[in-house]
PLY file of the C-alpha trace (Angstrom):
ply
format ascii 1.0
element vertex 447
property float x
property float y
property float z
element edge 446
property int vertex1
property int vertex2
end_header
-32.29 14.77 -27.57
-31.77 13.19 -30.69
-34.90 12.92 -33.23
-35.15 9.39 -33.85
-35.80 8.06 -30.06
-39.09 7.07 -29.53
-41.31 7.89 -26.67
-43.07 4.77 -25.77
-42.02 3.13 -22.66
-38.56 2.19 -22.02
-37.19 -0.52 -23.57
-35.48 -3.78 -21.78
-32.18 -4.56 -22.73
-32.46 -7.18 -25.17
-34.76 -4.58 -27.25
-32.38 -1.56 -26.74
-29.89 -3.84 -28.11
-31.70 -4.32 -31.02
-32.90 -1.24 -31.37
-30.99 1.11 -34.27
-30.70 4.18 -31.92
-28.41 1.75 -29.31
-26.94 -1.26 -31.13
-24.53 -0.59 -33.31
-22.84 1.84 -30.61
-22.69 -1.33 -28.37
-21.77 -3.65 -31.10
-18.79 -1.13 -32.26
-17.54 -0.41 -28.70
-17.75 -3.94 -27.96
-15.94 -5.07 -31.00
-12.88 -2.40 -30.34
-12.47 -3.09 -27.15
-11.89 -6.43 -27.97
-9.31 -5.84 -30.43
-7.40 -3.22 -28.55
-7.40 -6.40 -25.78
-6.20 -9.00 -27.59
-3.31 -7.21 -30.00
-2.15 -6.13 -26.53
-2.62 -9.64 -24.58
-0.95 -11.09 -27.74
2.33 -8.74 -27.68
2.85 -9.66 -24.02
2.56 -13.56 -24.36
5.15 -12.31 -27.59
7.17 -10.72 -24.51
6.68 -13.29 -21.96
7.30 -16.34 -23.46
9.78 -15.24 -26.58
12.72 -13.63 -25.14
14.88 -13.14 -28.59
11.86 -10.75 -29.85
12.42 -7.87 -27.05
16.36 -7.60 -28.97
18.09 -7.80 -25.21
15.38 -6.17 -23.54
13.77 -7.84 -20.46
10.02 -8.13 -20.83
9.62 -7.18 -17.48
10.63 -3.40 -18.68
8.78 -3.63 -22.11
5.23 -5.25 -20.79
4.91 -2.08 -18.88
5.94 -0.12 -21.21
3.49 -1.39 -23.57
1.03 -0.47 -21.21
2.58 2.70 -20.75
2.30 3.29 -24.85
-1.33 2.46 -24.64
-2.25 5.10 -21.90
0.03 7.76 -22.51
-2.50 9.31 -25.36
-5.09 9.84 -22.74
-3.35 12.55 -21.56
-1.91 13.92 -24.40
-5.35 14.00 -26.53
-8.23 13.95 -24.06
-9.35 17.57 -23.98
-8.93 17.52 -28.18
-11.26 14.60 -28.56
-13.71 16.15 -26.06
-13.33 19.15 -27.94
-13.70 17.34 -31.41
-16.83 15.34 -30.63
-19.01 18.57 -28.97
-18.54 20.67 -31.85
-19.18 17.71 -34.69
-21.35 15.08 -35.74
-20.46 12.36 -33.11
-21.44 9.47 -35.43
-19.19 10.24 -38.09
-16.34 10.87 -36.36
-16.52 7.27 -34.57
-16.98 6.33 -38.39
-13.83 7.83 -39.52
-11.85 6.45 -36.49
-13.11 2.70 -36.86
-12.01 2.79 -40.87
-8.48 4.23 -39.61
-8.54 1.41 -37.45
-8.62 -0.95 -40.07
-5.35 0.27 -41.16
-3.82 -0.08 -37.92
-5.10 -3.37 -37.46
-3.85 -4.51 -40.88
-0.52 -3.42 -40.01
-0.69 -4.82 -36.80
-1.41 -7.99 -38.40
1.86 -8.06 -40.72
3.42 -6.86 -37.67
2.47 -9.70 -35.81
3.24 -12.23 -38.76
6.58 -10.96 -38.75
7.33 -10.75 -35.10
8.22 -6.97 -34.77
7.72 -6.36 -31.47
8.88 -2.36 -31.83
6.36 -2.16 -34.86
3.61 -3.23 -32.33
4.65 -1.06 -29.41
4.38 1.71 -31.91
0.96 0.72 -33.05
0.11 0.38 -29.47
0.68 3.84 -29.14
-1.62 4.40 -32.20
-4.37 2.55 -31.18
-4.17 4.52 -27.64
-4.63 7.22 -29.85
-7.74 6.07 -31.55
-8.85 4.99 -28.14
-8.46 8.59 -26.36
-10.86 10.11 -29.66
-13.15 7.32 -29.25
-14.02 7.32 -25.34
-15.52 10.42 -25.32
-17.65 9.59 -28.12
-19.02 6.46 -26.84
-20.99 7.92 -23.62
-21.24 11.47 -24.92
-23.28 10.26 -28.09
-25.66 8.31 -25.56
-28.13 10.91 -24.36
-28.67 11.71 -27.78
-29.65 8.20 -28.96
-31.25 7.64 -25.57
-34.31 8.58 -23.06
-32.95 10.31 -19.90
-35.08 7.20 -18.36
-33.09 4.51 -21.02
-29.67 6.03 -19.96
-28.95 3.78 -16.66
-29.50 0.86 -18.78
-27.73 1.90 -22.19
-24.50 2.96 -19.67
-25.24 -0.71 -17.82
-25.15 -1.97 -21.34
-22.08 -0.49 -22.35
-20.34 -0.88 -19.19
-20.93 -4.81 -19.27
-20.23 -4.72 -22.46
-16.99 -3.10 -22.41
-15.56 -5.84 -19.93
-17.04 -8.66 -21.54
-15.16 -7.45 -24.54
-11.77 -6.80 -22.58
-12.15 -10.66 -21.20
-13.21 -12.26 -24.61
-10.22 -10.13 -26.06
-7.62 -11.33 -23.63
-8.41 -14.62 -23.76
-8.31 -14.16 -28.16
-4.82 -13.04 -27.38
-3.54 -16.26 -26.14
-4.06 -17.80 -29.33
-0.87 -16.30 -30.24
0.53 -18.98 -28.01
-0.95 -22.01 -30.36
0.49 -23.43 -33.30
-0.44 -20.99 -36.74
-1.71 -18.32 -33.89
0.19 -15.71 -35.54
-1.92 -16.13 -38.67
-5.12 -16.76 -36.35
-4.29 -13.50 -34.45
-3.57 -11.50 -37.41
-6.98 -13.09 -39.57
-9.17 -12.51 -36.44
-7.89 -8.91 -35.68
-8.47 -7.66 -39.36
-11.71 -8.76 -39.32
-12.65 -7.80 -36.06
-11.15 -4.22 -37.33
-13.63 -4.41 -40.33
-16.69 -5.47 -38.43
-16.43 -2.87 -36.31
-16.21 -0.09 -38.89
-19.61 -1.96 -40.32
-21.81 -1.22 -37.29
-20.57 1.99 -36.96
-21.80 3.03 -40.32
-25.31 2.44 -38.64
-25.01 4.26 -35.64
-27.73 7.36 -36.40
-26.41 10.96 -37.00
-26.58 13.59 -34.24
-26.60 17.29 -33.97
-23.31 18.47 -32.28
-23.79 20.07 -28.76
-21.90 22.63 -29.31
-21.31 23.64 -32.96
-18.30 25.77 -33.67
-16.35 25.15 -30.75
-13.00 25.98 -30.77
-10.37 22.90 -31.09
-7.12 23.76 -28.92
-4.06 23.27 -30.26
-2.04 23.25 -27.43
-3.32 19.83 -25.88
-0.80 20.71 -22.45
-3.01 23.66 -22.00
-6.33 22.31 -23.42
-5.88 19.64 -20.67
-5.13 22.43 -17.92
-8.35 24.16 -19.30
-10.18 20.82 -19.32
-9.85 20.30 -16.05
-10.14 23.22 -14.57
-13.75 23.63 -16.27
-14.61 20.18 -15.41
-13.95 21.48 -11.40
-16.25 23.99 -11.61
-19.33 21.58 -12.24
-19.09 19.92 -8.62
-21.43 17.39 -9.30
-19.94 16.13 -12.45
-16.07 16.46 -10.90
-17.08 14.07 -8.04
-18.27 11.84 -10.59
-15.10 11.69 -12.41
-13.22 11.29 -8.83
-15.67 8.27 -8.04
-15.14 6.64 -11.91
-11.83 7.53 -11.35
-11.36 5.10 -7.99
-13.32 2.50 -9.60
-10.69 2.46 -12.05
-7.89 2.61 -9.84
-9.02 -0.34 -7.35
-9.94 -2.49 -10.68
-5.90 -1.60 -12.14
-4.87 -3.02 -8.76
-6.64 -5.68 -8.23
-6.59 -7.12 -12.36
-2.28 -5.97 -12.01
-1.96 -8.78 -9.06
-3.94 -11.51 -10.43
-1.12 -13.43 -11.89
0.90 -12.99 -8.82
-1.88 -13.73 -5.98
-2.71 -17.26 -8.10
0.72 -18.21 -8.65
2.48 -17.79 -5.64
-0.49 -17.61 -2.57
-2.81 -19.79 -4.07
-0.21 -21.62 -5.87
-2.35 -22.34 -9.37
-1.78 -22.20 -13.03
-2.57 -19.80 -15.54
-5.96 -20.88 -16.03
-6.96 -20.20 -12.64
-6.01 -16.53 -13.40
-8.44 -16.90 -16.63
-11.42 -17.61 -14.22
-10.65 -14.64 -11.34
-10.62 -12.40 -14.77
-14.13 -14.13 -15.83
-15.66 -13.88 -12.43
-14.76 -9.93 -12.30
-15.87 -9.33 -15.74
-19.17 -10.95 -15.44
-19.27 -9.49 -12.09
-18.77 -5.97 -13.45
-21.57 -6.24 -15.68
-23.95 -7.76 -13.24
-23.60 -5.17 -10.84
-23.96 -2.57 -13.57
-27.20 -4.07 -14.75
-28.12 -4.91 -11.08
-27.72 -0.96 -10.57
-29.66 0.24 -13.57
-32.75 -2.43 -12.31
-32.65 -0.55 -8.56
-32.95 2.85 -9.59
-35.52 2.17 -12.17
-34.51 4.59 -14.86
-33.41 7.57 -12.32
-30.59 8.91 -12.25
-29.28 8.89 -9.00
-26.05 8.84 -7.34
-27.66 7.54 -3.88
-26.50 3.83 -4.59
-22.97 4.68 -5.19
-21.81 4.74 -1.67
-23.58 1.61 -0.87
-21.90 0.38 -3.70
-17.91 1.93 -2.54
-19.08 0.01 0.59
-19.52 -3.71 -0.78
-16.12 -3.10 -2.59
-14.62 -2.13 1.05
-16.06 -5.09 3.15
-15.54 -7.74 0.25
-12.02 -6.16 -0.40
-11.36 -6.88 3.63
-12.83 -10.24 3.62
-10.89 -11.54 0.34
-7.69 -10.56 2.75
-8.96 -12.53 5.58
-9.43 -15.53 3.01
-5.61 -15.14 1.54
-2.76 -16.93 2.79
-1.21 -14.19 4.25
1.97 -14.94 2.86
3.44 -16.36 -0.18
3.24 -20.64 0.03
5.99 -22.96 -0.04
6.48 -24.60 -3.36
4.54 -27.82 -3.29
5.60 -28.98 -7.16
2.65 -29.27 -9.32
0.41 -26.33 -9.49
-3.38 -26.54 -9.37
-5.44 -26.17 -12.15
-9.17 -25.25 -12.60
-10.39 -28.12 -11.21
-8.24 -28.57 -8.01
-8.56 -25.16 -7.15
-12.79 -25.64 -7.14
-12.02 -28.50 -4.83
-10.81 -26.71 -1.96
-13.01 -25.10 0.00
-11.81 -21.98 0.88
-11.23 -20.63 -2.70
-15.04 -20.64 -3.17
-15.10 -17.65 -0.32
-11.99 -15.87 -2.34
-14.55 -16.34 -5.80
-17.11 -15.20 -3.88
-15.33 -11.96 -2.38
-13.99 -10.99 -5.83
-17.57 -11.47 -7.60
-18.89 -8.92 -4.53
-15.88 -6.40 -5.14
-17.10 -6.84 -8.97
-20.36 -6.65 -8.80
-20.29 -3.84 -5.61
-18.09 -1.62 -7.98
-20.67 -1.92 -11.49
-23.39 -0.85 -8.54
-20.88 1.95 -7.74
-20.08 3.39 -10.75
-23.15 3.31 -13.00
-24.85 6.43 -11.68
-21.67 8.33 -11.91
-21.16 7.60 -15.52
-24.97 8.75 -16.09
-24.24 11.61 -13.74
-21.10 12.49 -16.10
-23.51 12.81 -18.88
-26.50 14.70 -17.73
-25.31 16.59 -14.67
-23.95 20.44 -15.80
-23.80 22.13 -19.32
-24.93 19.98 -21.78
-22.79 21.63 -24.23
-19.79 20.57 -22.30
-20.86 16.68 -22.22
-18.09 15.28 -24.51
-15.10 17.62 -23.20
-16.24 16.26 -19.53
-15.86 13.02 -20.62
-12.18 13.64 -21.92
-11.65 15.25 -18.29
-13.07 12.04 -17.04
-10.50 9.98 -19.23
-6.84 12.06 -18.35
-8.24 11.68 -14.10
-9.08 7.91 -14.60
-5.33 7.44 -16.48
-3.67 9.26 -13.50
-5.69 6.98 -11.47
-4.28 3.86 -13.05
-1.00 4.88 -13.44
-1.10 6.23 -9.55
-2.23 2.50 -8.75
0.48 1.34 -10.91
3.49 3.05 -8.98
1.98 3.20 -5.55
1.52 -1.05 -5.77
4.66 -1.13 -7.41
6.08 1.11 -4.10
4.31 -1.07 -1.84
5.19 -3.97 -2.72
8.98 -3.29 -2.92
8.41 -2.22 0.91
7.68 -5.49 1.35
3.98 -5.83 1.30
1.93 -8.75 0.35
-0.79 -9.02 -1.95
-3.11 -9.78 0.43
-2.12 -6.95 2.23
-2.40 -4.42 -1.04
-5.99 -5.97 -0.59
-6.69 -5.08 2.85
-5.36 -1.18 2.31
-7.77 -1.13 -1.02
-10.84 -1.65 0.64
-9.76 0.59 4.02
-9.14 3.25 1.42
-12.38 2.44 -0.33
-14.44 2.96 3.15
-13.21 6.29 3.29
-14.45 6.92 -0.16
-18.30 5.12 0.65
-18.43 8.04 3.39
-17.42 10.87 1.10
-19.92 9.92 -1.39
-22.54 9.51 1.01
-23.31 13.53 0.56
-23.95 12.72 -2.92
-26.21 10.23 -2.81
-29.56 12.68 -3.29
-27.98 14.41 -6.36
-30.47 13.83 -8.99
-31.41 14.24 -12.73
-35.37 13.72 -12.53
-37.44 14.40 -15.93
-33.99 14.80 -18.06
-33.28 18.05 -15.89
-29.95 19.39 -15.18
-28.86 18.49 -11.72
-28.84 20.92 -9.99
-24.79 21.23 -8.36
-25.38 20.23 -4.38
-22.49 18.29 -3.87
-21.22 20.93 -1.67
0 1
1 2
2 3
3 4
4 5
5 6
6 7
7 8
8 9
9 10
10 11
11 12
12 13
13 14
14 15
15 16
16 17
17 18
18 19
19 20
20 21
21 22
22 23
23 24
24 25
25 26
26 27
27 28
28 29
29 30
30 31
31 32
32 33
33 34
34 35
35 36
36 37
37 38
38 39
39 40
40 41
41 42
42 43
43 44
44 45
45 46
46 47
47 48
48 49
49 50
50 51
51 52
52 53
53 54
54 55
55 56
56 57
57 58
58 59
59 60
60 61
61 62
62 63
63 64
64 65
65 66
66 67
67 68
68 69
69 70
70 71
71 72
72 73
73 74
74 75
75 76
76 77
77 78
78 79
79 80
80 81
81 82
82 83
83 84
84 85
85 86
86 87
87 88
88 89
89 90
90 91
91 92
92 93
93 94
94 95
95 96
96 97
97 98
98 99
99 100
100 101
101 102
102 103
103 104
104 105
105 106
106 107
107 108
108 109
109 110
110 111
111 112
112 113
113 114
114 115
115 116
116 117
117 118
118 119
119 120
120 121
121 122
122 123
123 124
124 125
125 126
126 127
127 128
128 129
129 130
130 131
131 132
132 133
133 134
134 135
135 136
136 137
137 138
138 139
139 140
140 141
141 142
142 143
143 144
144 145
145 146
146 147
147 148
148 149
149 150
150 151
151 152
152 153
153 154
154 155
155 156
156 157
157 158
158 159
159 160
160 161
161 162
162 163
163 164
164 165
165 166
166 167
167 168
168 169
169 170
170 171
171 172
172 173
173 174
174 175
175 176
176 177
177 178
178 179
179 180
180 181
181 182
182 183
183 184
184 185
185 186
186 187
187 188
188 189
189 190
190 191
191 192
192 193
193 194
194 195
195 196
196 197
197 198
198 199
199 200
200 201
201 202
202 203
203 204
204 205
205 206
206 207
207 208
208 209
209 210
210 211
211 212
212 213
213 214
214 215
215 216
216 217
217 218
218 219
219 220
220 221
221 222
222 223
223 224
224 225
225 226
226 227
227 228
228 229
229 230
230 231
231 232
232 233
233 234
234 235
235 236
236 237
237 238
238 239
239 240
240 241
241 242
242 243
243 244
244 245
245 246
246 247
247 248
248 249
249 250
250 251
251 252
252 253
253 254
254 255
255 256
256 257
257 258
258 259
259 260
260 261
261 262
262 263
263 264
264 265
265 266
266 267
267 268
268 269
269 270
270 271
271 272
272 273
273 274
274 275
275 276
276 277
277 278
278 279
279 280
280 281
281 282
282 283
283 284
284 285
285 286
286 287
287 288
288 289
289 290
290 291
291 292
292 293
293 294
294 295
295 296
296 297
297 298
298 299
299 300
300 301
301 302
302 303
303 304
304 305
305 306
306 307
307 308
308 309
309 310
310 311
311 312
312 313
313 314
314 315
315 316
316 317
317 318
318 319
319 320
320 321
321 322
322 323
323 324
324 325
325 326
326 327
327 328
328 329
329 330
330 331
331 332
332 333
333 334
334 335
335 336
336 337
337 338
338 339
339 340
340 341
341 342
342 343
343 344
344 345
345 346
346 347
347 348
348 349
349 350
350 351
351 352
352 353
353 354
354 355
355 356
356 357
357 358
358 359
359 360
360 361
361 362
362 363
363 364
364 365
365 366
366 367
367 368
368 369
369 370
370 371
371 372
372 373
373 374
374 375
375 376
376 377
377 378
378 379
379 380
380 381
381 382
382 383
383 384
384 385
385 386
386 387
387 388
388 389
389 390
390 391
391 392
392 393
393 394
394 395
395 396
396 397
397 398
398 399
399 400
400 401
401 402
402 403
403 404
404 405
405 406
406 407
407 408
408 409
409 410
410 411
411 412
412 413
413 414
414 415
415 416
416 417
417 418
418 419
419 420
420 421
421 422
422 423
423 424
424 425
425 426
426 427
427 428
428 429
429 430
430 431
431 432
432 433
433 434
434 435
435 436
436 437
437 438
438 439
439 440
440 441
441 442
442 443
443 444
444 445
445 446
């Protein structure tokens, strides 16, 4: 554990936030997330509503491709940056990333000023990059800036954090849409960039975990290594598994929110702006929620309580859904119609319980990622964490494209999410008493 925590009691989360040791991690993670969200919500409103810029291309081939860009880095680099941030000073390699970031972002800016759209995919493949180095660093460095009793609430933090910053950055990337928002975009990103290289100058040094590891090469066999040592901790592999499904039902169900408002519940754009808000907030409120039941222990008997709410909220949302697409009635509803009708309260309602029943979910197996199994390992488990979760998203990505080309509806993509997620609540159930009392190692009793 790093020197410079304290051992008073543990702090609340307004003070950890303030605190050295914890806020300017959050306000650095917070601040990149942001930007990676809105130079990518910007290029697809580029896409969407700018046809000449994709040169002949339809944007219905290069919006997932930009997504594509974005992720493919996770697998290439995970086990690398695992490997990079156990053997180094964690702090100053999150420094060195966030100052190349302000590079990318000022070339993303020009980018944007001059409409390039293949200068930004490529730069979207950069900042995946710098995204794949940074995610292990960001919950690796925790347990040494934090308690073992402060680490539910600094992952809660962070966790909330992360989606606030993901909403707040989409919603920055529809400026591009407004008159000067190239300029705005551009201005805003920059600075954003340089802000975020500022706090991370004040994030305290650590002691690597595990000085003089070797850095592979080879990242198709450092990944195959990765994962295969990541298998043999059992508690920590069903952790990733579990993060990895929370990831996979939130890629569905954030994938289909432009389709399920405009043609079931037959509402504008804006509409889609407040399902986003209500799982973002939820997110964080179940994360939060989670670290104020377990009290500071780190415990993964929530989680399939938590698999649960996603699976019953999941199978009422479908029973509140049209259950097929509606007739065109003209005009489409804004934000205020849409409150007026009764029954789209109960679909708010559903999707703030899949929200907040997946932050309850996941929480303890983020902590569990960290603490449970060598030590020494903590960032490389991390990157293992990162290649399952993109497999998970890009699995949710084919098998809803798949389904719905079968001729499923949304709804229905609903309805087989949360039967699926049932299954999961009852495999996790034998992992609910795996614990890390007094900063232990868990012991592995998963099996």
């Amino acid at each position: 554990m790093h020197d410079a925590v304290p051992q008073a009691g543990r702090a609340g989360p307004l003070a950890l936030l303030a605190a050295r040791r914890f806020g300017p991690l959050f306000t650095t993670q917070f601040l990149s997330a942001f930007n990676d969200n809105a130079l990518k919500n910007a290029l697809v409103l580029m896409l969407a509503y700018r046809p000449e810029l994709a040169r002949g291309l339809p944007a219905a081939m290069l919006i997932p491709l930009a997504g594509a860009l974005f992720i493919l880095p996770f697998f290439l680099g995970s086990a690398t940056a695992g490997q990079l941030a156990d053997s180094h000073d964690k702090s100053k390699i999150i420094q060195i990333i966030k100052l190349t970031e302000i590079i990318v972002m000022g070339a993303a800016a020009v980018a944007v000023l001059t409409q390039s759209t293949w200068s930004l995919l490529a730069l979207l493949f950069v900042m995946g990059i710098e995204a794949t180095f940074f995610g292990p660093l960001k919950y690796a460095i925790l347990p040494d800036l934090l308690r073992i009793d402060e680490l539910l609430l600094g992952n809660a933090l962070v966790e909330a954090g992360t989606f606030m910053a993901i909403l707040f950055g989409t919603i920055a990337g529809m400026l591009i849409a407004t008159s000067h928002g190239a300029h705005t975009v551009s201005a805003l990103i920059v600075l954003i960039a340089l802000g975020a290289w500022g706090a991370s100058r004040a994030i305290p040094t650590t002691a690597p975990s595990a000085p003089g590891a070797r850095v592979e090469p080879n990242f198709v066999a450092a990944t195959a290594h990765l994962i295969a040592d990541s298998r043999r901790e059992a508690v920590r592999f069903r952790s990733i598994l579990g993060i990895s499904w929370f990831w996979l039902v939130g890629a569905t169900y954030l994938s289909q929110f432009p389709t399920y408002v405009r043609n079931y519940l037959r509402a504008e754009e804006t509409v889609v702006t407040l399902l986003l808000t209500v799982f973002s907030v939820g997110i964080g409120a179940g994360s939060l929620l989670g670290s104020r039941i377990l009290k500071g222990k780190i415990s993964a008997r929530i989680a399939p309580w938590g698999a649960l709410g996603m699976a019953l909220f999941s199978i009422d949302l479908w029973l509140a859904s049209p259950s097929r697409e509606l007739a065109d009635p003209g005009a489409l509803l804004g934000v205020a119609g849409f409150l007026k009708a009764g029954g789209h309260w109960r679909i708010l309602a559903d999707l703030l319980g899949i929200a907040v029943a997946g932050g309850v979910f996941v929480l303890p197996l983020y902590a569990l990622l960290q603490t449970a199994g060598d030590e020494h390992r903590r960032a490389r488990a991390i990157g293992a964490n990162n290649v399952v979760n993109a497999a998970a998203m890009v699995l949710s990505a084919v098998a809803v494209i798949g389904l719905l080309a079968a001729g499923m509806s949304v709804p229905a993509l609903f309805l087989l999410t949360g039967i699926a997620t049932l299954a999961v609540a009852a495999w996790f159930w034998r992992l609910r008493d795996v614990l890390v009392p007094g900063g232990e190692t868990a012991a592995a009793r998963a099996d």
